[in-house]
N, C-alpha and C positions, 0 to 999 in steps of 0.2 A: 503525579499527574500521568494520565493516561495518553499516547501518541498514535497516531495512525501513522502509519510510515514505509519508508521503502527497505528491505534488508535485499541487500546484493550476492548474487550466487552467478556460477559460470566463467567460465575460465578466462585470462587475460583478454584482454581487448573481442570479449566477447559477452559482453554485460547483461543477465538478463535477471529478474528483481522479483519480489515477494511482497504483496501488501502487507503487512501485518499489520497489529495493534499491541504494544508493545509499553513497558514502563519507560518515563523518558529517562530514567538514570541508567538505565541498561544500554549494554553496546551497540553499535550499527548491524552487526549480525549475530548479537548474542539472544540471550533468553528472549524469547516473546508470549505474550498471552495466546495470541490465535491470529491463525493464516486467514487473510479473507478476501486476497483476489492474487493477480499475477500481470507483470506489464514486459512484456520483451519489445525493445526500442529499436534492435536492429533489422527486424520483418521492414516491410512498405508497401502498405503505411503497418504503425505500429500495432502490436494487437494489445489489448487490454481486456482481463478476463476479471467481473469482479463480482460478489456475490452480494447483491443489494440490500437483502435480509440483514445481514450480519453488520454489514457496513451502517443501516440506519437505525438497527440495536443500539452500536458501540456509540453513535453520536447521540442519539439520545439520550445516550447512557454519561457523558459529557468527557467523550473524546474527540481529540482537538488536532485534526490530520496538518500535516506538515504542508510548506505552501505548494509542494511539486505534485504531492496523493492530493491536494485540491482543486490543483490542474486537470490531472487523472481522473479525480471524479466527476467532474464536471462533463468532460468528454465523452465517458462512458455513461452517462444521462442517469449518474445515479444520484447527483446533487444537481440546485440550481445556481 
């Protein structure tokens, strides 16, 4: 099964994430299929960079984003 989800980069208590789409039996920052946005949480307000192409590919394609990247996308007006 395919995931859309967040892979964490950036040093201690300075958290900043990778959308990717990723195999769900693969690790939280290991192998992934494809980068297709960016969410850094410590800006205000947050920024969220996402590329809607790809993102309505992958779900059409029947990937099943995790409930936080559904949060994300929702806000970033790439889902309803």
């Amino acid at each position: 099964m395919v995931k859309i989800r967040l892979k964490r980069i950036g040093a201690k208590k300075k958290p900043f994430y990778r959308i990717i789409v990723a195999d769900s039996r693969a690790p939280r920052d290991g192998k992934f299929i494809e980068q297709v946005g960016t969410y850094d949480p410590k800006t205000n307000p947050s920024v969220i960079n996402v590329d809607g192409e790809k993102v309505k590919k992958w779900l059409s394609n029947g990937a099943q984003p995790t409930e936080t990247v559904k949060k994300l996308l929702k806000i970033a007006g790439v889902t309803e």
